[in-house]
OpenMM code with the backbone's topology and positions (N, CA, C; nanometers):
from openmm import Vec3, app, unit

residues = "UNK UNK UNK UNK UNK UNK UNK UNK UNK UNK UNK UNK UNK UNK UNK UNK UNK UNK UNK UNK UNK UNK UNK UNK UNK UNK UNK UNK UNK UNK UNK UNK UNK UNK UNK UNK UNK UNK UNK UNK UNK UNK UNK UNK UNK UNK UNK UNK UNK UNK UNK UNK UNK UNK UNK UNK UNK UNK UNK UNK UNK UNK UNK UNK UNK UNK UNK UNK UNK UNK UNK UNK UNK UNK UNK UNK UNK UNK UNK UNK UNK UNK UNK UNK UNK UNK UNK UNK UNK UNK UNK UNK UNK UNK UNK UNK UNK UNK UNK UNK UNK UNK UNK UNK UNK UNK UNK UNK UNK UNK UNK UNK UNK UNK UNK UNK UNK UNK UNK UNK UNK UNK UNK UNK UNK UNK UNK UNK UNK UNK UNK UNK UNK UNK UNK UNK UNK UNK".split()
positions = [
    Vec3(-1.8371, 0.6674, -1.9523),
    Vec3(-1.7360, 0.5822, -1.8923),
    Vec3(-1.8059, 0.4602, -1.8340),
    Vec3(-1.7744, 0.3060, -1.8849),
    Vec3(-1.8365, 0.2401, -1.8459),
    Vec3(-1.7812, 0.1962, -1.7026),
    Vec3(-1.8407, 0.1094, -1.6252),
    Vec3(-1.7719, 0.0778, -1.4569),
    Vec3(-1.7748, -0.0580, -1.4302),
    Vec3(-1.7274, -0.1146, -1.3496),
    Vec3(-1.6708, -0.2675, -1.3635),
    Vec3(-1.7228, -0.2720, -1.1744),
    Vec3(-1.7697, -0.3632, -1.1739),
    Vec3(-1.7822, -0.3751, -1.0607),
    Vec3(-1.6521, -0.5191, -0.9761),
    Vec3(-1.5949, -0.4744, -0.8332),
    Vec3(-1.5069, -0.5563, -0.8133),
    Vec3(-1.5036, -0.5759, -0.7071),
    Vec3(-1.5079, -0.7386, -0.6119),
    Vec3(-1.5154, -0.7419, -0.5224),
    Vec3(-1.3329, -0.7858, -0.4698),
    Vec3(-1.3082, -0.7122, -0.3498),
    Vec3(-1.1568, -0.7253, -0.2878),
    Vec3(-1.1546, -0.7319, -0.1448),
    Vec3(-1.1112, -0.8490, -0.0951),
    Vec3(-1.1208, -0.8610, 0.0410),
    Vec3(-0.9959, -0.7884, 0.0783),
    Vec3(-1.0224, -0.7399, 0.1957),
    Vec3(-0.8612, -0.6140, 0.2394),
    Vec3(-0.8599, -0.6380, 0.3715),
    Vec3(-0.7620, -0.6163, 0.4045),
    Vec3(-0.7123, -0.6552, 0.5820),
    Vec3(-0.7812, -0.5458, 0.6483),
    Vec3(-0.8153, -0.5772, 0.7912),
    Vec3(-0.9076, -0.4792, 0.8462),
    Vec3(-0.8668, -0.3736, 0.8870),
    Vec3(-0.7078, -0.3834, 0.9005),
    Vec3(-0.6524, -0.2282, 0.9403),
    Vec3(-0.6557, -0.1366, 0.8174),
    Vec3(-0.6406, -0.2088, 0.6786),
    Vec3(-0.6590, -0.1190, 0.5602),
    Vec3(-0.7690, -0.0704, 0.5241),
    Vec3(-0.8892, -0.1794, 0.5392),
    Vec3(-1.0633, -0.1246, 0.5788),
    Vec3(-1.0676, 0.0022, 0.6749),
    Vec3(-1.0118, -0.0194, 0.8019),
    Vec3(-1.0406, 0.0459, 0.8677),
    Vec3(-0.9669, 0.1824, 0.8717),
    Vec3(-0.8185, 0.2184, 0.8086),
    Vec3(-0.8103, 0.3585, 0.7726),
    Vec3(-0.9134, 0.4476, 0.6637),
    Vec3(-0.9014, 0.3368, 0.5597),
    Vec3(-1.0272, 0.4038, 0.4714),
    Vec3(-1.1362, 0.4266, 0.4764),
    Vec3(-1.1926, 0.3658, 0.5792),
    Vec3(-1.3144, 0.3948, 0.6476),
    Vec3(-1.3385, 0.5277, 0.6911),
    Vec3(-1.1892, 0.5641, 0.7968),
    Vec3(-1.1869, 0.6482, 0.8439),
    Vec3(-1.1862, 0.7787, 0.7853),
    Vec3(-1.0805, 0.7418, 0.6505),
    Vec3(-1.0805, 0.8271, 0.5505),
    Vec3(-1.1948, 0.9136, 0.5015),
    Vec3(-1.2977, 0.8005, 0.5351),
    Vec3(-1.4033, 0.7871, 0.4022),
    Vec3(-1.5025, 0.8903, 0.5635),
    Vec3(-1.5077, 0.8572, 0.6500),
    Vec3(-1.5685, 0.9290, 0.7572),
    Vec3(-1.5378, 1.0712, 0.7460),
    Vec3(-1.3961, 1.1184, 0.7580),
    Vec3(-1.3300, 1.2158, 0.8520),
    Vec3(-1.3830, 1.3048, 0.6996),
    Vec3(-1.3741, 1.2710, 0.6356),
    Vec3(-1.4108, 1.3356, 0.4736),
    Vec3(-1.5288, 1.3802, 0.4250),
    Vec3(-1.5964, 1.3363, 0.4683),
    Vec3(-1.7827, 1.2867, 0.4588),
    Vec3(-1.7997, 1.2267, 0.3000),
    Vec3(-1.6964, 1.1882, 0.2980),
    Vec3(-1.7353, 1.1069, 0.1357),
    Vec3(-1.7664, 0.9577, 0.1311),
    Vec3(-1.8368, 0.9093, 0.0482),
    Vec3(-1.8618, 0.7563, 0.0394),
    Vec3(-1.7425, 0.6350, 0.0621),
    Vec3(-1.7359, 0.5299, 0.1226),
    Vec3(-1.6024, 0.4885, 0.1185),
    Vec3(-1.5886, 0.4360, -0.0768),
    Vec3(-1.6578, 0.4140, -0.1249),
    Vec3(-1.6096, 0.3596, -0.2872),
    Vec3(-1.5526, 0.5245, -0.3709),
    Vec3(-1.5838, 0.6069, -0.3030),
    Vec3(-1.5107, 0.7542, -0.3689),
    Vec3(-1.3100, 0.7486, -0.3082),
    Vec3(-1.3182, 0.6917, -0.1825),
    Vec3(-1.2445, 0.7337, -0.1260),
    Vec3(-1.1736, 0.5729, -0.1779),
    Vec3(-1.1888, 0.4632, -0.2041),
    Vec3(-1.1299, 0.3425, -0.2954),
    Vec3(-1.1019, 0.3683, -0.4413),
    Vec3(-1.1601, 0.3908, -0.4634),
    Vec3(-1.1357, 0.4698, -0.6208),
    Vec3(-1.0029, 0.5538, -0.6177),
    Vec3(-1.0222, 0.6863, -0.5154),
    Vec3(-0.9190, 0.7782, -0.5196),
    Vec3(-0.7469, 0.6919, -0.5076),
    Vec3(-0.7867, 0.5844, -0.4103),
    Vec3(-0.6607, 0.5032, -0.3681),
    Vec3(-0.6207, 0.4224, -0.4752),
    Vec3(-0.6745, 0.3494, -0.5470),
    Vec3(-0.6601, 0.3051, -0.6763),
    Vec3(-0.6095, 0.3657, -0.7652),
    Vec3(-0.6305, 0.5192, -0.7798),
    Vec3(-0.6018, 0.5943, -0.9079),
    Vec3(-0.4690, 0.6216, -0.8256),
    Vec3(-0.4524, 0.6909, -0.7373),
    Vec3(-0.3213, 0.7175, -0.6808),
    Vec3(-0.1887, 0.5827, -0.6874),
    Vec3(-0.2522, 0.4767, -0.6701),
    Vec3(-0.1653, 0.3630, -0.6375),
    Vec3(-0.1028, 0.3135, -0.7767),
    Vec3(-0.2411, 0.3604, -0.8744),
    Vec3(-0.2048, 0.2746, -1.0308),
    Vec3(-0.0571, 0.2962, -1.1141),
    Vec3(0.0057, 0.2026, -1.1802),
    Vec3(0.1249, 0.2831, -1.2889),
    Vec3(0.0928, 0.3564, -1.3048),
    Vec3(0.1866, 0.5101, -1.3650),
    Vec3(0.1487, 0.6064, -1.3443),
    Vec3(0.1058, 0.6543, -1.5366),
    Vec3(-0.0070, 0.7509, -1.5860),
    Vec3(0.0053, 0.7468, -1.6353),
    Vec3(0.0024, 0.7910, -1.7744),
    Vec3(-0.0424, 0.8369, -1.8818),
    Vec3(0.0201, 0.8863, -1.9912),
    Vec3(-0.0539, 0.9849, -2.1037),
    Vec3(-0.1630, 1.0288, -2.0273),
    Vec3(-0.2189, 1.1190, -2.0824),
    Vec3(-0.1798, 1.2648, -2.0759),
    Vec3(-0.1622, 1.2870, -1.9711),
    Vec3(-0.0564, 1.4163, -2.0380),
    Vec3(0.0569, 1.4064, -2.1131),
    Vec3(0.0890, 1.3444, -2.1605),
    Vec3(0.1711, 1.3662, -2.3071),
    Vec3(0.1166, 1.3838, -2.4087),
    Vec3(0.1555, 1.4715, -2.4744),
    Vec3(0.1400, 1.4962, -2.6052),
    Vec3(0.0650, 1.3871, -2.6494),
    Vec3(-0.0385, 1.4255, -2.7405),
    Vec3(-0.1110, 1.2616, -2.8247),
    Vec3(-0.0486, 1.2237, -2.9546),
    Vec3(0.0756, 1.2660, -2.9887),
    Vec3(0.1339, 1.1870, -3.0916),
    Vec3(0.2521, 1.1025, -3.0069),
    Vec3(0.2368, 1.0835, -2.8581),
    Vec3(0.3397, 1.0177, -2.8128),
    Vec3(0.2514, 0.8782, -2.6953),
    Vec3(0.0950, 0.9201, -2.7067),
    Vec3(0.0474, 0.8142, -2.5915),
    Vec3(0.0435, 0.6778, -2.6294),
    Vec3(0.0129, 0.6626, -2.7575),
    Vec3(0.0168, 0.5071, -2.7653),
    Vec3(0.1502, 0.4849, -2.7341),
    Vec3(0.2319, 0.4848, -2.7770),
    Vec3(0.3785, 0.4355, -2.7636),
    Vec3(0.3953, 0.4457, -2.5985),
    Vec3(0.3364, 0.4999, -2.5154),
    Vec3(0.3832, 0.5408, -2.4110),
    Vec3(0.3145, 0.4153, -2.2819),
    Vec3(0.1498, 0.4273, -2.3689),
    Vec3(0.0676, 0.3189, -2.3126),
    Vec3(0.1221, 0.1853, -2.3196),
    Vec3(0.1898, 0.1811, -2.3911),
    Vec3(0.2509, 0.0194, -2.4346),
    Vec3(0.3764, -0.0101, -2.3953),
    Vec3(0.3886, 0.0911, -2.2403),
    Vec3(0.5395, 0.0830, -2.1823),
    Vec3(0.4741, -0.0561, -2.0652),
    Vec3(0.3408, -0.0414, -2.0370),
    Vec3(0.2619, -0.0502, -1.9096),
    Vec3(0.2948, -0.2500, -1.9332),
    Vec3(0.3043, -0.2627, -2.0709),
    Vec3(0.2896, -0.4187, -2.1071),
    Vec3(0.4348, -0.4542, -2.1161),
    Vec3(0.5571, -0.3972, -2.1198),
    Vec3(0.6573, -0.4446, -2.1212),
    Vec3(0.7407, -0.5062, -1.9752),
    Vec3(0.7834, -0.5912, -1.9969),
    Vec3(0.8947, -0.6746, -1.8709),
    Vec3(0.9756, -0.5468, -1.8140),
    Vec3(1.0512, -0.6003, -1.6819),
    Vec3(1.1097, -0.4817, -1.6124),
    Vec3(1.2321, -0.4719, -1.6952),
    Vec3(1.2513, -0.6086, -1.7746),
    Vec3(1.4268, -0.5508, -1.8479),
    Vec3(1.4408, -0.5024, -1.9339),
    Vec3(1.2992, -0.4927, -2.0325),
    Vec3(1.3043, -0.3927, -2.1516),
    Vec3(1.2962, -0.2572, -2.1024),
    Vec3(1.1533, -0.2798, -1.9822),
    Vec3(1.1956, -0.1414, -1.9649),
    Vec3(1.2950, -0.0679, -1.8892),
    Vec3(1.4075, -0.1328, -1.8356),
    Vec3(1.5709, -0.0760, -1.7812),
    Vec3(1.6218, -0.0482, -1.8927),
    Vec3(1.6297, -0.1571, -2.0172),
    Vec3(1.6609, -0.0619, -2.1063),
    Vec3(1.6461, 0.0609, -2.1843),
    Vec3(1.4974, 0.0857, -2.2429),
    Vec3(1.4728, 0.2050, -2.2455),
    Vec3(1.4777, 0.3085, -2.1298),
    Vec3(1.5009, 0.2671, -2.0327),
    Vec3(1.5122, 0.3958, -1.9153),
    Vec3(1.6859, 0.4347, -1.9331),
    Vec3(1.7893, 0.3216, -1.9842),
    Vec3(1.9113, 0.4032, -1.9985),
    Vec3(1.9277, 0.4123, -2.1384),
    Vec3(1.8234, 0.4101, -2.2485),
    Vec3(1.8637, 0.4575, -2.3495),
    Vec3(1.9297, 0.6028, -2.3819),
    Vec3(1.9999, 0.6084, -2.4792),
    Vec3(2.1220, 0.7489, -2.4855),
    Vec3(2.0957, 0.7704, -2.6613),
    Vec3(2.1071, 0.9629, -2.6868),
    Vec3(2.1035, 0.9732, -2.8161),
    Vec3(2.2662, 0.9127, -2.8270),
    Vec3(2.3144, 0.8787, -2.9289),
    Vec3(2.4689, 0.9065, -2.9913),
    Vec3(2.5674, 1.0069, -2.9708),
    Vec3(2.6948, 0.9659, -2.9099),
    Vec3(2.7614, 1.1114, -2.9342),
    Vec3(2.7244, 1.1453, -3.0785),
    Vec3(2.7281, 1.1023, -3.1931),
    Vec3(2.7333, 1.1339, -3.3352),
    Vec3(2.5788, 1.2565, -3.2981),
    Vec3(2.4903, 1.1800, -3.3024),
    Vec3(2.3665, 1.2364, -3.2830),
    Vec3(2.3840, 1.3823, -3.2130),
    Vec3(2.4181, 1.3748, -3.0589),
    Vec3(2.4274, 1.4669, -2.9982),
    Vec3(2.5338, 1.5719, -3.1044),
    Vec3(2.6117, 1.5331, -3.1391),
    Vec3(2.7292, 1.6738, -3.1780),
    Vec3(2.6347, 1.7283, -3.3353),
    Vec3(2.5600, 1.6053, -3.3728),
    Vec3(2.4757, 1.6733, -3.5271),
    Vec3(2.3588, 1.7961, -3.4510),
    Vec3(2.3239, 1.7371, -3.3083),
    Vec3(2.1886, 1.8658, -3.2664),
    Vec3(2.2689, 1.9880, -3.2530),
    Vec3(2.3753, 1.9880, -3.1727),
    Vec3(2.4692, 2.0754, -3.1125),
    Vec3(2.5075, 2.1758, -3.2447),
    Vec3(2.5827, 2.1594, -3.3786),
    Vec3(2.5733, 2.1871, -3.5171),
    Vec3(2.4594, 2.2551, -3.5950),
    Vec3(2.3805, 2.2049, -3.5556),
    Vec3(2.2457, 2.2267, -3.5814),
    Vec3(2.1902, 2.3446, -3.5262),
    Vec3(2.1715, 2.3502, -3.3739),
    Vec3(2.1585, 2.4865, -3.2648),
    Vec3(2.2330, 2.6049, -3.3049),
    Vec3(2.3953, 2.5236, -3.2760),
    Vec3(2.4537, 2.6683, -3.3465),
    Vec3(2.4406, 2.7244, -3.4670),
    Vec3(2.4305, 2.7106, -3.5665),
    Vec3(2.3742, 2.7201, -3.7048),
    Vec3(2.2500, 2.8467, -3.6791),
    Vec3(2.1349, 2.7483, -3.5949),
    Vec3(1.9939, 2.8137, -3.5740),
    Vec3(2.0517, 2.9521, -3.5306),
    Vec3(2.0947, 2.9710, -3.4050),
    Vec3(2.1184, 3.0706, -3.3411),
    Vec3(2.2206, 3.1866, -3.4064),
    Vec3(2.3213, 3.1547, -3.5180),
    Vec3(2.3617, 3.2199, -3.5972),
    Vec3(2.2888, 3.2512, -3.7284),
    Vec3(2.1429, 3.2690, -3.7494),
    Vec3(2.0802, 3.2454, -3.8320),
    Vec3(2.1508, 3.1978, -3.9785),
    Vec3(2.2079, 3.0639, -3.9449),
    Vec3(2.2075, 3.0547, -4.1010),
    Vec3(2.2154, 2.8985, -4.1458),
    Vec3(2.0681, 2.8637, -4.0660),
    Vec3(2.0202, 2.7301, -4.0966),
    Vec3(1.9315, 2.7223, -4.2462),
    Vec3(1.9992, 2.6213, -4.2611),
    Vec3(1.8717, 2.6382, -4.4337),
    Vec3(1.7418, 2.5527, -4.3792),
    Vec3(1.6348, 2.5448, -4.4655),
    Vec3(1.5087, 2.4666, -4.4714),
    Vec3(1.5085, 2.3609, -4.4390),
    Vec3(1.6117, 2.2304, -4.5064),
    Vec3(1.6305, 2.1214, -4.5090),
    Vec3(1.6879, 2.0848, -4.3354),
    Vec3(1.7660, 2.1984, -4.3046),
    Vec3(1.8510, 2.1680, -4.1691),
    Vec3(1.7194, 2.2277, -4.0377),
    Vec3(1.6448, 2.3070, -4.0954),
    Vec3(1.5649, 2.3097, -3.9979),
    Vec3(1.4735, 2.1792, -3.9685),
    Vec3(1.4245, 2.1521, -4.0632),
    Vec3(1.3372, 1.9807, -4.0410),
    Vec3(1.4501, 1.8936, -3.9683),
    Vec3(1.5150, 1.8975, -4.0317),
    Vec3(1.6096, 1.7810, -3.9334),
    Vec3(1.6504, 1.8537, -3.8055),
    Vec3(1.6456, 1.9434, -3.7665),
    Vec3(1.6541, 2.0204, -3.6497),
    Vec3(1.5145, 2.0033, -3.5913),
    Vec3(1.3857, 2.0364, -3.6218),
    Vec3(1.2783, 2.0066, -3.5632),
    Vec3(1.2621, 1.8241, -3.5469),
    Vec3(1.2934, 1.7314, -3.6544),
    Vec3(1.2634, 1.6473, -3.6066),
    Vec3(1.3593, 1.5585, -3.5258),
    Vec3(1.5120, 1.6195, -3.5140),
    Vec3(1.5539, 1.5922, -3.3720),
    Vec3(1.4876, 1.6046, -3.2893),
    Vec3(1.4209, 1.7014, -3.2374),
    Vec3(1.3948, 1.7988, -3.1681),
    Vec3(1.2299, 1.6916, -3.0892),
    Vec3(1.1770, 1.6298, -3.2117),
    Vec3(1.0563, 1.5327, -3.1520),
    Vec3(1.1173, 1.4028, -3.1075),
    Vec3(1.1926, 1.3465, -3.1526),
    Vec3(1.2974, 1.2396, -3.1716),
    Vec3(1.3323, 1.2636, -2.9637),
    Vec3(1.4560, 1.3704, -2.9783),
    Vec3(1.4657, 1.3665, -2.8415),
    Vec3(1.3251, 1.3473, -2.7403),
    Vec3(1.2360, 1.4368, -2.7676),
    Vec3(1.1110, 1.4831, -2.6581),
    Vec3(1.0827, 1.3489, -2.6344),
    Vec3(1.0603, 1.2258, -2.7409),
    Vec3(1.0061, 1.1104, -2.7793),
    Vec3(1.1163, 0.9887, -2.6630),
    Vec3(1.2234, 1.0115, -2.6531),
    Vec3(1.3309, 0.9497, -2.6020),
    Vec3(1.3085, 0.9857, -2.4600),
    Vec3(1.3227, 1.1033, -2.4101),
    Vec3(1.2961, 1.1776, -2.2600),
    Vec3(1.1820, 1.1321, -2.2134),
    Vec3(1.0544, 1.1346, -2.3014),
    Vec3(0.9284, 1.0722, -2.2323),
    Vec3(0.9319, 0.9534, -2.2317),
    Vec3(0.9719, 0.8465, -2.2914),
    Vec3(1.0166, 0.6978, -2.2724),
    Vec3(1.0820, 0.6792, -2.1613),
    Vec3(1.1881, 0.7650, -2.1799),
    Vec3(1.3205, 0.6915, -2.0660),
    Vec3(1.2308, 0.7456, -1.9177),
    Vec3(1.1220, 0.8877, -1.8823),
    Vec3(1.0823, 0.9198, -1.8016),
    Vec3(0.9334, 0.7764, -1.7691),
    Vec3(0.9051, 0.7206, -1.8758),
    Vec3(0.7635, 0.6640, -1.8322),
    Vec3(0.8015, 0.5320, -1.7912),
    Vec3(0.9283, 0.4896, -1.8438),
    Vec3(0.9834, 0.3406, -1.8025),
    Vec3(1.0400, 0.3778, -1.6739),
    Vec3(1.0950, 0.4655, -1.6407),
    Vec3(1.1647, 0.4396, -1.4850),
    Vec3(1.0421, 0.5207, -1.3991),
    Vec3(0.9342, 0.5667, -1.4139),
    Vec3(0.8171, 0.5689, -1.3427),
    Vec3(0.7826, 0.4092, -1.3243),
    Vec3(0.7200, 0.3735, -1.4148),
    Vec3(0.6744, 0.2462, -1.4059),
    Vec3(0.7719, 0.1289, -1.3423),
    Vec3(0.8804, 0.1388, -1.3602),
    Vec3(0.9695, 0.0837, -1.2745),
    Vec3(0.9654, 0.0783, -1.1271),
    Vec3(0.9440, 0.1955, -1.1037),
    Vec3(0.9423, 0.2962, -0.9502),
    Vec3(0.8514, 0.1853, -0.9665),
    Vec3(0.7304, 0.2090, -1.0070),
    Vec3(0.5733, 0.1207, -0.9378),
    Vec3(0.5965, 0.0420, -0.9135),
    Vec3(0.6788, -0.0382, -0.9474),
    Vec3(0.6830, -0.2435, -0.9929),
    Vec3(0.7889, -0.2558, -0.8573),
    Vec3(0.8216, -0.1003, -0.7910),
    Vec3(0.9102, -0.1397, -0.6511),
    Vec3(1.0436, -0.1225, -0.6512),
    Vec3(1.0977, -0.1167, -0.8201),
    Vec3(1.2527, -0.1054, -0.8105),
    Vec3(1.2893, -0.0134, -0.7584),
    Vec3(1.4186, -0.0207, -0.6791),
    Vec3(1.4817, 0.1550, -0.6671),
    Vec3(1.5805, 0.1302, -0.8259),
    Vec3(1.5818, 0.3722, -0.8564),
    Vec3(1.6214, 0.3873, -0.9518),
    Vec3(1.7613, 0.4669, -0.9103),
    Vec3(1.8108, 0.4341, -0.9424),
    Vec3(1.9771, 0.5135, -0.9524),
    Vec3(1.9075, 0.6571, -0.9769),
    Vec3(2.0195, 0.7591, -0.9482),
    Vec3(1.9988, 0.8693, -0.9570),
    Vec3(2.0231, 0.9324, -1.1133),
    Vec3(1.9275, 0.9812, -1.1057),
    Vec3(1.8381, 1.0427, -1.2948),
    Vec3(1.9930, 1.0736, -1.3485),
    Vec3(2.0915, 1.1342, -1.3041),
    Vec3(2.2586, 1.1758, -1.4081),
    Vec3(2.2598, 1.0454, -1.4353),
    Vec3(2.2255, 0.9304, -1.3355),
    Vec3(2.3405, 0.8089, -1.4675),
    Vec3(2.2383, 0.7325, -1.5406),
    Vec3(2.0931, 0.7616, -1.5383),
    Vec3(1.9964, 0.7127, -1.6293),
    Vec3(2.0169, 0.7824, -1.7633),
    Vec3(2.0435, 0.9525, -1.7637),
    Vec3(2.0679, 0.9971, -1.8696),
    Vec3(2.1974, 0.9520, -1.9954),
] * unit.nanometer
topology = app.Topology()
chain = topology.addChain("A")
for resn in residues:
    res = topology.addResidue(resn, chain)
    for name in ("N", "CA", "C"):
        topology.addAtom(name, app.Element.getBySymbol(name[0]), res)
């Protein structure tokens, strides 16, 4: 991991909690800047699945209004009543081959939609917005 060195002038009451931090802890204060940095940063996207991080990393570069939109993106009623068709089918075993792929790749399709609409209204959160409550994002 390479390291970047960075100089940041900070107000002295913010020096001086982290200081304290960095005291009451017995850790270095650049361990205890670091930690605040990683905590403070967009939040971000390695625990997802790795067929979903690039797409996810490239939420971090979008404007706040693209990403409001993907945060209220919606499958289709059409969509929704084809998964719903689909489930029941599964659960009555009598999905064929063809309906299972399109059942599994709903199935990434949604996961793919949920982690979007979840990484844009994170990143939102960061940038300061308040978010309506998660029922009317869905």
């Amino acid at each position: 991991m390479s390291v970047q060195d960075v100089t940041v002038a900070l107000p002295e009451h913010l020096y001086q909690r982290l200081q304290n931090t960095a005291t009451a802890t017995q850790r270095p204060l650049s361990d205890i800047l670091i930690r605040a940095v990683e905590v403070g940063s967009p939040p971000g996207w390695e625990d997802a699945p790795a067929e979903f991080q690039v797409e996810l990393a490239s939420l971090d570069r979008l404007n706040d209004e693209a990403l409001w939109r993907i945060a209220r993106e919606r499958h289709s009623e059409a969509d929704m009543q084809r998964w719903q068709d689909l489930l029941d089918k599964n659960a009555s075993g009598t999905l064929t081959h063809e309906e299972a792929a399109e059942l599994a790749q709903m199935r990434t399709d949604a996961d793919r939609l949920t982690l979007r609409k979840a990484q844009a209204a994170a990143v939102l959160r960061w940038r300061g917005h308040m978010l309506p409550p998660a029922e009317s994002l869905s």
